[in-house]
C-alpha positions in Angstrom: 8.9 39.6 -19.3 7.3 41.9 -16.6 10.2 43.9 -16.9 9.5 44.7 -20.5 6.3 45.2 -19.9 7.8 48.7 -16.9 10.1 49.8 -19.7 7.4 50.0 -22.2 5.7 52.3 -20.2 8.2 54.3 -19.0 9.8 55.2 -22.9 5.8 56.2 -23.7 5.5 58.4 -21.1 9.3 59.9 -21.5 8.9 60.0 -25.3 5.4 61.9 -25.3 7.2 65.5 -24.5 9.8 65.1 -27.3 7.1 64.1 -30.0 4.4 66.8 -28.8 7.6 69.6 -29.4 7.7 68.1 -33.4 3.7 68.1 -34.0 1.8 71.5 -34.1 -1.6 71.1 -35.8 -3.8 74.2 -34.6 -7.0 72.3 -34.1 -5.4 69.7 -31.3 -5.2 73.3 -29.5 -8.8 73.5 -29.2 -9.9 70.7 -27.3 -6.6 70.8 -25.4 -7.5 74.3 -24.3 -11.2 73.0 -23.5 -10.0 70.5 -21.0 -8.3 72.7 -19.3 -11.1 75.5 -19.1 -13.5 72.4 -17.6 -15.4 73.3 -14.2 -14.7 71.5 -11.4 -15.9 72.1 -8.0 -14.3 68.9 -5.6 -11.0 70.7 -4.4 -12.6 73.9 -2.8 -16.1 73.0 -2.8 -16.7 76.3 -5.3 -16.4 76.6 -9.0 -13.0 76.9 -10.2 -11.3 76.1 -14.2 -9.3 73.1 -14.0 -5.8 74.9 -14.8 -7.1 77.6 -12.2 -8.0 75.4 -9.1 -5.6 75.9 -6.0 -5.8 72.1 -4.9 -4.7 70.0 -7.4 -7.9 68.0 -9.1 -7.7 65.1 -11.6 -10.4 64.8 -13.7 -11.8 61.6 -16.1 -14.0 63.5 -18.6 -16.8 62.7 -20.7 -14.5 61.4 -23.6 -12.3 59.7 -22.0 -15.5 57.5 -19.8 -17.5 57.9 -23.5 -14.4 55.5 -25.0 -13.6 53.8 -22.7 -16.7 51.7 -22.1 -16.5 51.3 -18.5 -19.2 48.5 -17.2 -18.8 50.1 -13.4 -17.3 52.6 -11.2 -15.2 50.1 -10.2 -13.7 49.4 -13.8 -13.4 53.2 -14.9 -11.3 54.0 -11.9 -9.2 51.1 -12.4 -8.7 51.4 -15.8 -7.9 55.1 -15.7 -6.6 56.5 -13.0 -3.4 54.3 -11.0 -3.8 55.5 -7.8 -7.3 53.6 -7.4 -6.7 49.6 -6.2 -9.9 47.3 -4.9 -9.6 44.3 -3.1 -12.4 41.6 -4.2 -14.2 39.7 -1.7 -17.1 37.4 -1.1 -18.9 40.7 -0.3 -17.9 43.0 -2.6 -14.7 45.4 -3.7 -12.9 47.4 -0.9 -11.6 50.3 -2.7 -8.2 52.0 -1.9 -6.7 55.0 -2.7 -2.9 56.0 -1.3 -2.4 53.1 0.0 -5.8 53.7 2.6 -8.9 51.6 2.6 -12.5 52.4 2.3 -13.6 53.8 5.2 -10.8 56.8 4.2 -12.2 57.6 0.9 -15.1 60.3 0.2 -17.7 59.2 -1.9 -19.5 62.2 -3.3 -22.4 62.4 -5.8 -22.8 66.0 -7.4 -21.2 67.0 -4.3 -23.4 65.1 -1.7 -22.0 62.4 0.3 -23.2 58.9 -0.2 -24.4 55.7 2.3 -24.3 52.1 1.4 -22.0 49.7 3.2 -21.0 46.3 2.5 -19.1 44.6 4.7 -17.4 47.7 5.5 -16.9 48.5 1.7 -18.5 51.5 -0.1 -21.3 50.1 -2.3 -20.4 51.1 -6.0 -23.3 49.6 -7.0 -25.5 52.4 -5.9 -23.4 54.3 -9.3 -24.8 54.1 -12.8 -21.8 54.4 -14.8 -24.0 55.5 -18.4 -25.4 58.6 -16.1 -22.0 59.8 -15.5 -21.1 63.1 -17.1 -17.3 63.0 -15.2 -15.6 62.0 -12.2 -13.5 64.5 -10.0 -10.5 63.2 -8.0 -8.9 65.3 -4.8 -6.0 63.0 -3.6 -5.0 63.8 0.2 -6.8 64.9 3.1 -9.2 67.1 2.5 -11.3 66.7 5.8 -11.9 70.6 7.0 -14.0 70.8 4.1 -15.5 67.5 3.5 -15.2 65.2 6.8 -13.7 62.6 8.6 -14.4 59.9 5.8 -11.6 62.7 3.4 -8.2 61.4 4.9 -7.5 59.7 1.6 -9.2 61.6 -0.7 -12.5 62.6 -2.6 -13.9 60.8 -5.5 -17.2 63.4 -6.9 -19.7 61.8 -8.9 -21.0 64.4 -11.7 -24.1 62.9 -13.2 -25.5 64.3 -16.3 -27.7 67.2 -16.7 -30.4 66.5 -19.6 -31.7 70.1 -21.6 -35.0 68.3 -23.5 -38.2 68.5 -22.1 -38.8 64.8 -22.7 -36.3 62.2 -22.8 -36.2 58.2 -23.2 -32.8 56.6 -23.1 -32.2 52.8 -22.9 -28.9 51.4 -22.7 -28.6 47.4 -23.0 -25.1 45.9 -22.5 -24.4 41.9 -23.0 -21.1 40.0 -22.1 -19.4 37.0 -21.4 -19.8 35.1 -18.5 -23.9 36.1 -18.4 -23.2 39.7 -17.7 -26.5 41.7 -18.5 -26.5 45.1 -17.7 -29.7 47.7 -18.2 -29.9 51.2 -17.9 -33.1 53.1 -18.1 -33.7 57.1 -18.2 -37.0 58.7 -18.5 -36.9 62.6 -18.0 -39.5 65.4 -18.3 -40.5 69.4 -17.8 -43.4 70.5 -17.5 -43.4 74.6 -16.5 -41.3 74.9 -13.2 -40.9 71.3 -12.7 -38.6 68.7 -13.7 -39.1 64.9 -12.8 -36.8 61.8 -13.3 -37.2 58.3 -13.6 -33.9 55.6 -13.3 -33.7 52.3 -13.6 -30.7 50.2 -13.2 -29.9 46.0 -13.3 -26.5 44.3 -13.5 -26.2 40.5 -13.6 -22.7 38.3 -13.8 -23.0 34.5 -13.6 -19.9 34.8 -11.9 -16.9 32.5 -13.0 -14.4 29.9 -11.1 -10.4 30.7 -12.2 -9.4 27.2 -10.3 -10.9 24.5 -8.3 -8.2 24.6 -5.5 -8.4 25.6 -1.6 -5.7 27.1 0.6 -4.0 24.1 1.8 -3.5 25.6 5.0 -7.6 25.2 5.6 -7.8 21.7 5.4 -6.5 18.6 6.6 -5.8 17.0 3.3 -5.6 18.9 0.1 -9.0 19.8 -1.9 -8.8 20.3 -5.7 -12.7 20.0 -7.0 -13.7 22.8 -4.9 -17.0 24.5 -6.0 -16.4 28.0 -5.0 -15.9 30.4 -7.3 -13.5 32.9 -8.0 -16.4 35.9 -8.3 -19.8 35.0 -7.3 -22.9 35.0 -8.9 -25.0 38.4 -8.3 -28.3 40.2 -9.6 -28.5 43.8 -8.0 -31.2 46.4 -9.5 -31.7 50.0 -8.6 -34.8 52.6 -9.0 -34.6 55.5 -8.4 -37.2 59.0 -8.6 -35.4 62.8 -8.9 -37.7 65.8 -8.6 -36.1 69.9 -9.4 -39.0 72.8 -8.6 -37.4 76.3 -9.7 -39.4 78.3 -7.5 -38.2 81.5 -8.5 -34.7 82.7 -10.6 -33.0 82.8 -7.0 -34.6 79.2 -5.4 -34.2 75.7 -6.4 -35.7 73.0 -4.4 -35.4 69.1 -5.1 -36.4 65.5 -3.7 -35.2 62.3 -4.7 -35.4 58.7 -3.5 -34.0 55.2 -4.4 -34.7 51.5 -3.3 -31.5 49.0 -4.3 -31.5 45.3 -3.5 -28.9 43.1 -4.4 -27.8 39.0 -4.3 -25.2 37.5 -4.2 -25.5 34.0 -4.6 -23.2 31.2 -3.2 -22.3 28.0 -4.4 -23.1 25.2 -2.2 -21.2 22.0 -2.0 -17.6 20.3 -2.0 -15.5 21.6 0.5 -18.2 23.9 2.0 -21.9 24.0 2.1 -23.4 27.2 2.2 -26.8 27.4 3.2 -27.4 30.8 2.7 -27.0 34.1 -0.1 -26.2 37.5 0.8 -29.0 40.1 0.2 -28.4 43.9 0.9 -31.5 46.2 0.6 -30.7 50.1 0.4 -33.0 53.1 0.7 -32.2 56.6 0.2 -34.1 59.9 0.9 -33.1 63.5 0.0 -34.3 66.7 0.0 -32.5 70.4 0.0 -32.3 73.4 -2.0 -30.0 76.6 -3.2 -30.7 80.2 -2.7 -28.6 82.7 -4.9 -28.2 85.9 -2.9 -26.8 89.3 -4.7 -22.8 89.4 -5.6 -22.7 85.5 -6.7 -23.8 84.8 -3.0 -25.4 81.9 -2.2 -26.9 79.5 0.6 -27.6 75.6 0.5 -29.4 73.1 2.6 -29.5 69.1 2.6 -31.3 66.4 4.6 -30.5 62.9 3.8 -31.9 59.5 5.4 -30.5 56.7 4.5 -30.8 53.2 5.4 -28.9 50.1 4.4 -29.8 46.3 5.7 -27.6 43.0 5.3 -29.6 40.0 5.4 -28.6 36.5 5.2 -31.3 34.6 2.6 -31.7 30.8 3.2 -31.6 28.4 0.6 -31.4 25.0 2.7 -32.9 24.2 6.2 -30.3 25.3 9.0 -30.4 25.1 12.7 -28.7 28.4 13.8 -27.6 29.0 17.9 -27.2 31.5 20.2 -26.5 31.7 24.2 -28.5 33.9 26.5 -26.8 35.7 29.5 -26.2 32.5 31.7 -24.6 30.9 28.7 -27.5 28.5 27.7 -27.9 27.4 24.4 -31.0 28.4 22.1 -31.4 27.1 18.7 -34.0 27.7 15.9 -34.2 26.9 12.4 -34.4 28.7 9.1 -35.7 27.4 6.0 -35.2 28.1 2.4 -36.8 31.3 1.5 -36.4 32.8 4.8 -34.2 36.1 5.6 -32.1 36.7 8.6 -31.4 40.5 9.1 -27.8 40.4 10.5 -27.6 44.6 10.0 -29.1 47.7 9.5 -27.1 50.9 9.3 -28.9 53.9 9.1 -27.7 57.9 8.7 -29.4 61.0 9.2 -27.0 64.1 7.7 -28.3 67.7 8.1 -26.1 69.9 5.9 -26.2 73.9 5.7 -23.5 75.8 3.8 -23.1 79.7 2.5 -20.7 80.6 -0.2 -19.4 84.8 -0.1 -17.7 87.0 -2.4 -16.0 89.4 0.3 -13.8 92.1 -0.6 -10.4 92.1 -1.5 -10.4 89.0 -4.0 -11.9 86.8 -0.8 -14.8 84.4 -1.4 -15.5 82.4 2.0 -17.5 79.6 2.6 -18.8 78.6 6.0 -21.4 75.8 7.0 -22.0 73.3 9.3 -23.5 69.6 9.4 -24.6 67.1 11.6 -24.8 63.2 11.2 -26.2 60.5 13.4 -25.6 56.7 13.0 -27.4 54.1 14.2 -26.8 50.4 14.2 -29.0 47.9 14.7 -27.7 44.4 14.1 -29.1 41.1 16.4 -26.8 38.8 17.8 -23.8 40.7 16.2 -23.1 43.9 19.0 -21.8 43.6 22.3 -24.5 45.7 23.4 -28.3 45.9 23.0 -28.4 49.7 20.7 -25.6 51.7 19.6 -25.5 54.9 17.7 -23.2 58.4 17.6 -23.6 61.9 16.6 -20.9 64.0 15.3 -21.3 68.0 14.7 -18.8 69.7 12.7 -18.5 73.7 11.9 -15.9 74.8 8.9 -15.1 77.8 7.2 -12.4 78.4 4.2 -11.3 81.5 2.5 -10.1 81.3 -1.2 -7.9 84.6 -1.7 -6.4 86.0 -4.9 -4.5 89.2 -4.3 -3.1 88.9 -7.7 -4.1 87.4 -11.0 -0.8 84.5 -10.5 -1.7 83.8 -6.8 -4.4 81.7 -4.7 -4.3 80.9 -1.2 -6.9 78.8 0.1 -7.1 78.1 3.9 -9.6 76.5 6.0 -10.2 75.2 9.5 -13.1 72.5 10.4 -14.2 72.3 14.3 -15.4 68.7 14.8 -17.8 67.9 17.7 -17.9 63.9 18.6 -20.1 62.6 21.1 -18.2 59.9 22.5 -14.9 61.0 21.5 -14.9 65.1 22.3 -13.3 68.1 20.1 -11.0 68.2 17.6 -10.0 71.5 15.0 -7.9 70.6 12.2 -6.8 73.1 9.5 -6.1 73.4 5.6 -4.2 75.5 3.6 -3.5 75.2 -0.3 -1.3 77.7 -2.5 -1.3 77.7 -6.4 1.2 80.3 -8.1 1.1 80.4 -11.7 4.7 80.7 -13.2 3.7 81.2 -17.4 3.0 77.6 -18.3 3.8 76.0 -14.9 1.4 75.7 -12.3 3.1 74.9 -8.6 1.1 73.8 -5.9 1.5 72.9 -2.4 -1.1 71.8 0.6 -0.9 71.1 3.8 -4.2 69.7 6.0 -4.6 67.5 9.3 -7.6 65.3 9.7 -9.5 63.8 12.4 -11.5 60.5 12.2 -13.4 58.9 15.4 -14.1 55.6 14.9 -17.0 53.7 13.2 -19.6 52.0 15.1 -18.7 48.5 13.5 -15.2 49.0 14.5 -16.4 49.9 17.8 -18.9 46.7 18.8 -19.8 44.5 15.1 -18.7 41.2 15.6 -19.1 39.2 12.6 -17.7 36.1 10.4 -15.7 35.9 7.2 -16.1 32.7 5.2 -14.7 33.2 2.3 -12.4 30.2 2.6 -10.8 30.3 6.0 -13.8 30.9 9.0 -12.4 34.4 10.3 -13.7 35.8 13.0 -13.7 40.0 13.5 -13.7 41.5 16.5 -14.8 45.1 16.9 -13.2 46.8 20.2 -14.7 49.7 22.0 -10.8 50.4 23.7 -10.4 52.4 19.8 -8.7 55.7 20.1 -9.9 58.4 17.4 -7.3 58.5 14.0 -5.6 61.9 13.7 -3.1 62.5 10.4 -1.2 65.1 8.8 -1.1 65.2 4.9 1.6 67.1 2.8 1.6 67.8 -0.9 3.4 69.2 -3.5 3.2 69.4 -7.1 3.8 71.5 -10.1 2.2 71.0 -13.8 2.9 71.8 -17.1 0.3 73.3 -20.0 1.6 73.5 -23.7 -0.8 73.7 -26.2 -1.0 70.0 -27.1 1.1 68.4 -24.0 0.0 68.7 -20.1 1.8 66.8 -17.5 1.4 67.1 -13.6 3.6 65.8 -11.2 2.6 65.7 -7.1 4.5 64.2 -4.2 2.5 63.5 -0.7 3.5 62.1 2.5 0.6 61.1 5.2 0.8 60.4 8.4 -1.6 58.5 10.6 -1.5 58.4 14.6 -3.4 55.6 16.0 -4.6 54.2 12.7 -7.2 51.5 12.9 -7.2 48.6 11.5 -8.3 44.4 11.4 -4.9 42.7 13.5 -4.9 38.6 14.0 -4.4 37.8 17.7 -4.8 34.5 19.6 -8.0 32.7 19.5 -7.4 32.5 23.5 -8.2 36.5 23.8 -11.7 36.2 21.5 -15.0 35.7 23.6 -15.5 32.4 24.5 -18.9 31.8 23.0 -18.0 32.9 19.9 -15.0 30.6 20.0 -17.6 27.6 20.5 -19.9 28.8 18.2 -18.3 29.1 15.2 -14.8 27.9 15.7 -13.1 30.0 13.9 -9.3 29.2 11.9 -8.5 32.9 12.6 -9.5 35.7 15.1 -8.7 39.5 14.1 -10.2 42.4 16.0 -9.3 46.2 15.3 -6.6 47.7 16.9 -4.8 50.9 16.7 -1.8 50.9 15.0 1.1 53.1 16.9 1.8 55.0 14.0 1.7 54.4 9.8 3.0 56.0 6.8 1.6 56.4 3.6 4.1 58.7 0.9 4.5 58.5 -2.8 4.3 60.5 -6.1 1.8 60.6 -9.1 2.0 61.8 -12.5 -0.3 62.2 -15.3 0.1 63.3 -18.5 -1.8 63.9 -21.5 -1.1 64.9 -25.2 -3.1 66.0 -28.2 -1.1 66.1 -31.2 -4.2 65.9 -33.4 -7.4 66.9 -32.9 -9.1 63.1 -33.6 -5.9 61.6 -31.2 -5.2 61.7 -27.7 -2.7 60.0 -25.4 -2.9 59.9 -21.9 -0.9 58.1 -18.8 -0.3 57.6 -15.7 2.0 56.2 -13.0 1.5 55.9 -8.8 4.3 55.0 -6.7 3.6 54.2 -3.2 5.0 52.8 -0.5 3.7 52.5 3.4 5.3 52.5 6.9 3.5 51.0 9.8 4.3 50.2 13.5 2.1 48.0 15.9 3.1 46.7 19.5 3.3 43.0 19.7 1.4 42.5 22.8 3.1 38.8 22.8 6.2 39.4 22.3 6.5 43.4 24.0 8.3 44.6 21.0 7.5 47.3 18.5 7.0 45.5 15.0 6.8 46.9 11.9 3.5 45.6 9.3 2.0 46.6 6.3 -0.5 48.1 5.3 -2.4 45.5 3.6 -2.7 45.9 0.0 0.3 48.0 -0.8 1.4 47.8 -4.2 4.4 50.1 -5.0 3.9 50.8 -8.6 0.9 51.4 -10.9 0.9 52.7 -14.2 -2.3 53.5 -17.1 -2.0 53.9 -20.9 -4.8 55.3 -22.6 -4.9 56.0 -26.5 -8.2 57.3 -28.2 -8.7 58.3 -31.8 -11.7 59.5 -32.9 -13.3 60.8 -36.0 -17.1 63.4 -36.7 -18.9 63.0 -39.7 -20.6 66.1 -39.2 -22.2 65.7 -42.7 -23.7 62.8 -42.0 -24.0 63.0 -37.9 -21.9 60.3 -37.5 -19.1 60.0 -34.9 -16.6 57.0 -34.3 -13.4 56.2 -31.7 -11.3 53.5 -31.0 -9.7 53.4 -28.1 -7.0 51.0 -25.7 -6.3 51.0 -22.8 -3.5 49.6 -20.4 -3.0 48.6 -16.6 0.5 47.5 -15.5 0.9 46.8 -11.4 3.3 45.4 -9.0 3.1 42.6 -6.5 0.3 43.5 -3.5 1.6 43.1 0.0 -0.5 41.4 2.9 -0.4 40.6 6.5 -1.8 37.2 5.9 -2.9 34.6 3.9 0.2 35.3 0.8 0.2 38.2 -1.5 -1.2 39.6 -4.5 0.2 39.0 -8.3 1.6 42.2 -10.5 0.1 42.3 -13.5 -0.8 44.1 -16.9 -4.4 44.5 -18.3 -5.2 45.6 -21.6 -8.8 46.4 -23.2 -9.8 47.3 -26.3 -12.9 49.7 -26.7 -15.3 50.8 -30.7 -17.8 53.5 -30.3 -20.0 54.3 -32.5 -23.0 57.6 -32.4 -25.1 58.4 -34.5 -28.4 59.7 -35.4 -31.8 58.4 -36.8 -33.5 61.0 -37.8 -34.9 64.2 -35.8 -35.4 62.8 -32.2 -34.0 59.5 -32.1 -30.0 58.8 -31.7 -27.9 55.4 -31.4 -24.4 54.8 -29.9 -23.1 51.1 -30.3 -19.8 50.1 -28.1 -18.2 46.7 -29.0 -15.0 45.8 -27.2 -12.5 43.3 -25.6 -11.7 43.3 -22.2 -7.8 41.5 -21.3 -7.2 41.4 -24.6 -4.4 38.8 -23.5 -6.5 36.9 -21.6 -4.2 37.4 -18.2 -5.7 35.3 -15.5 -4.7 33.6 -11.9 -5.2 30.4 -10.9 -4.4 31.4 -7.1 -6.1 28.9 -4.8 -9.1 30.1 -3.1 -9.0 31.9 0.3 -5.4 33.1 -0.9 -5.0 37.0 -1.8 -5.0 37.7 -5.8 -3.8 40.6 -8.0 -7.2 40.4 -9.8 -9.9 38.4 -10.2 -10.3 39.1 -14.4 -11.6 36.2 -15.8 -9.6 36.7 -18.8 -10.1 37.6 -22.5 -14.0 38.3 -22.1 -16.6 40.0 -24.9 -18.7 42.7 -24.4 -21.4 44.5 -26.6 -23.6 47.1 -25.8 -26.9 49.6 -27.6 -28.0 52.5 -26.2 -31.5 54.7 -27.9 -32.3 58.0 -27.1 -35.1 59.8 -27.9 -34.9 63.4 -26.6 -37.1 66.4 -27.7 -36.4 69.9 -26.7 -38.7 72.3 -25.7 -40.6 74.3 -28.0 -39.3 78.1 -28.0 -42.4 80.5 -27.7 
């Protein structure tokens, strides 16, 4: 059956060129033509028109989030774009992109890095997915111009830019399993000031796929487990925005947010948890933008930011330590109490100038600075630890002729426990009529963090797991390689990119013997399992994406997508003093999305309405341990509906079904799944706005 499910997929993506040759209908031309003039700003940090940019930038627009009814960041990006895979835990969703983990992916929000860690996971939370205008995806290493954290790619957040001078938006969204979601806006300008207001909530009673453990835990077999497949969370967000344009040439803003979230864990047969998880985050900004003569311009950032994982007690428990001579302490907790087990917390100083030179050169030069600190009792192998890092760049985008950019850069990165490193860029797009061909080529540097340095902390999500952090960690160097070519017809656009990266000394959690763990740890919480990071010798990531979309109609559009990947990895088997080859855990070799929206404008009546499904077909997932994930294929069904009131007040209504198949595993727990769906759940959501636009004098 799987099978039928691959060649599916493949004849709609091989028979979209042929029908696109036998359709021509003038008005599909126009929005075909629109996506491609869209803005983007990821691949070279400056503005660029899709079709036009030099490093190749995939793009989820405003339609395609608007009908697809995404409940999170993590759902739009799996739903529509292949590459993307997460890995659910007790803690959260690791995300993965080219076959590397979190901790290689950029997060951006309008171009500004983001902060919030769980469990060494990106927090997605911090995202409200109805304040996102579109989402801007650079594949590969893109580190001279971004960082360290770019070895995998950049994901950039572009949140919506309101016109009115007041606006109130409110949207609800109800589904099955308990899920509430809110979203609040309130926006207004008065004179040279703008100020908004957010509020966010999300709420899932969480859901249980089977009532079986990993037999491998226990000594005889458990199947009336209480655990639950996802957990039980509330997390809620608030957040203040403030824009002062000073002059024409000088914007200033400030913004701040406070997020909390719980995650709540079920307490009885075969474990009995005596505690939730709580994270608290808070986030300060503040910066501005000059514009100097000749499209010139200067821009500044400061950002604090500070994220804390506490354990919150819901039953009386006796908790133990040992002091320097190895003497036992205890003390008790009690239900209400919070346990603060860490506190990240990042100060970033940014500066950047962007310069139309002559001779078709525009350069852009800038430097930043970021210091970490980690505070987390009882969890380090020493008292305080913290880093600073320093990094200089400069890239030139040249254009000698109308067909031609080259884009080259170089980033000078200044560690201060791990010295100097330079790594270069370069991109080339030549324009060839229709075709676009591009090619890159970039090297990245990435020291490692200070939780893979010293954290020492337990995973209990079945199996007790101990992880080691090891301060023996050699910095991660890699060298990415890309190239791609696209077509543009005037209803059909399909790219096609292959990339290899390679990764010296890439870190990553290994299991070794419980005999080479610290011995008070061992005794403490006797662990089934002890990993610690370890650089790998050498790894491999390489594969090749494609995405196509076609318009043959101006109220239909068809879109797909298919990732293959595949990953090489050596480690040296201390045991056994042999070179051994692993994987990279969570390697799937083939992805694939279907998208097909159709929508209809009543202008007459100010009435708009699209239908749209959506599919997700994926292979097996490969791990080191504890089995490996399911394939599988995921398919949603989205109705939108906008219209308007009367003057100031508009509707949009989205009704849909999510695996409309109702696809679910029954894996047992503490075992790795393909995903965690539910199955076939409900969803419903209302969203009012009432915006009025300033009065023209």
């Amino acid at each position: 059956m799987k099978h039928k499910y691959w060649l599916g997929t493949m004849l709609l993506c091989a028979v979209q060129p042929i029908m696109a040759q036998s359709i021509i209908e003038n008005k599909s031309e126009k929005e075909l033509s629109l996506m491609l003039q869209e803005v983007v700003v990821t691949g070279t940090g400056t503005e660029h028109y899709l079709k036009d940019v030099p490093v190749q930038t995939e793009v989820i627009n405003r339609k395609m989030l608007d009908n697809y009814g995404g409940a999170s960041l993590e759902d739009i990006l799996t739903g529509l774009c292949p590459a993307f895979d997460f890995n659910q835990s007790e803690m959260g969703s690791n995300m993965q992109l080219g076959g590397l983990g979190n901790g290689y992916v950029l997060l951006l929000i309008n171009g500004k890095k983001i902060h919030g860690d769980i469990g060494g996971q990106n927090n997605l939370g911090l995202i409200d997915p109805n304040r996102i205008e579109r989402i801007e995806i650079v594949k590969g290493a893109s580190s001279a111009l971004y960082g360290s954290d770019a070895i995998a790619g950049v994901v950039n957040i572009i949140i919506k830019k309101h016109q009115e001078s007041l606006l109130i938006e409110n949207t609800t969204r109800s589904g099955s399993y308990g899920e509430v979601r809110q979203s609040n806006t309130l926006q207004f300008k008065s004179g040279k000031w703008t100020s908004g207001t957010g509020f966010q909530l999300k709420h899932s009673d969480g859901w249980q796929n089977t009532t079986y453990e990993n037999p491998n835990r226990f000594e005889k077999p458990v199947t009336n487990s209480n655990n639950k497949t996802v957990n039980r969370y509330t997390d809620w967000e608030v957040s203040q925005h403030f824009d002062y344009q000073a002059t024409k040439k000088l914007y200033i803003y400030a913004d701040g947010s406070f997020y909390r979230k719980r995650i709540y864990r079920p307490c009885g047969h075969p474990e009995y948890k005596t505690y939730d998880f709580l994270y608290r985050n808070v986030s300060t900004s503040t910066g501005g933008k000059l514009k100097l003569k000749n499209s010139n311009n200067v821009t500044m950032d400061l950002h604090y930011d500070s994220h804390a994982y506490y354990y919150a007690y819901t039953q009386d428990t006796w908790d133990k330590v040992y002091d320097e001579n190895g003497k036992e302490i205890s003390f008790p907790y009690y239900p209400g109490d919070e346990g603060l087990q860490s506190n990240q917390k990042r100060l970033l100083i940014q500066l950047k100038g962007v310069f139309n030179l002559p001779h078709f050169n525009r350069l852009s030069v800038g430097t930043d600075t970021e210091i970490n600190w980690l505070d987390a009792p009882r969890r380090l192998d020493e008292e305080d630890v913290s880093d600073c890092t320093t990094s200089f760049y400069a890239q030139d985008e040249w254009s000698p002729i109308n067909q031609l950019n080259i884009t080259a850069g170089v980033r000078l990165t200044v560690s201060q426990n791990f010295g100097t490193r330079l790594t270069p860029k370069i991109s080339a797009l030549y324009k060839l009529g229709q075709f676009n061909l591009r090619a890159t080529y970039s090297e990245g540097f990435k020291t490692p963090t200070l939780k893979e340095l010293h954290y020492r902390y337990i995973r209990q999500m079945s199996l007790v797991i101990l992880n080691l952090g090891n301060k023996d960690l050699k910095p991660q160097n890699s060298r990415y390689i890309s190239g791609g070519a696209e077509y543009n017809d005037k209803h059909f656009n399909v790219n096609i990119t292959g990339y290899c990266n390679w990764l010296d000394n890439m870190i990553t959690l290994i299991t070794i013997p419980i005999s080479q763990a610290p011995g008070d740890l061992v005794v403490t919480y006797a662990p089934a399992r002890v990993r610690q990071y370890r650089n790998m010798e050498n790894a491999c990531t390489y594969g090749i994406d494609i995405n196509t979309k076609w318009i043959p109609i101006q109220s239909l559009t068809i879109a797909g997508g298919y990732s293959y990947l595949n990953t090489k990895a050596n480690q040296y088997d201390e045991k056994d003093e042999v070179m051994k080859h692993v994987v990279i855990d969570g390697t799937a070799h083939h992805r694939a999305t279907v998208s097909a929206i159709w929508t209809y404008i009543w202008k007459r009546h100010d009435y708009r309405i699209g239908f749209g499904i959506h599919g997700r077909i994926q292979s097996k997932r490969y791990y080191q341990d504890d089995g490996d994930g399911k394939g599988y294929n995921l398919w949603r069904l989205n109705t939108r509906q906008q219209f308007s009131l009367n003057k100031y007040w508009k509707a949009e209504v989205n009704v849909g079904i999510d695996n409309l198949f109702n696809y679910y595993e029954t894996t047992y727990h503490g075992l790795h799944y393909g995903t965690t769906t539910a199955g076939r759940t409900f969803y419903a959501s209302l969203t009012l706005q009432f915006g009025q636009k300033k009065k023209q004098t």
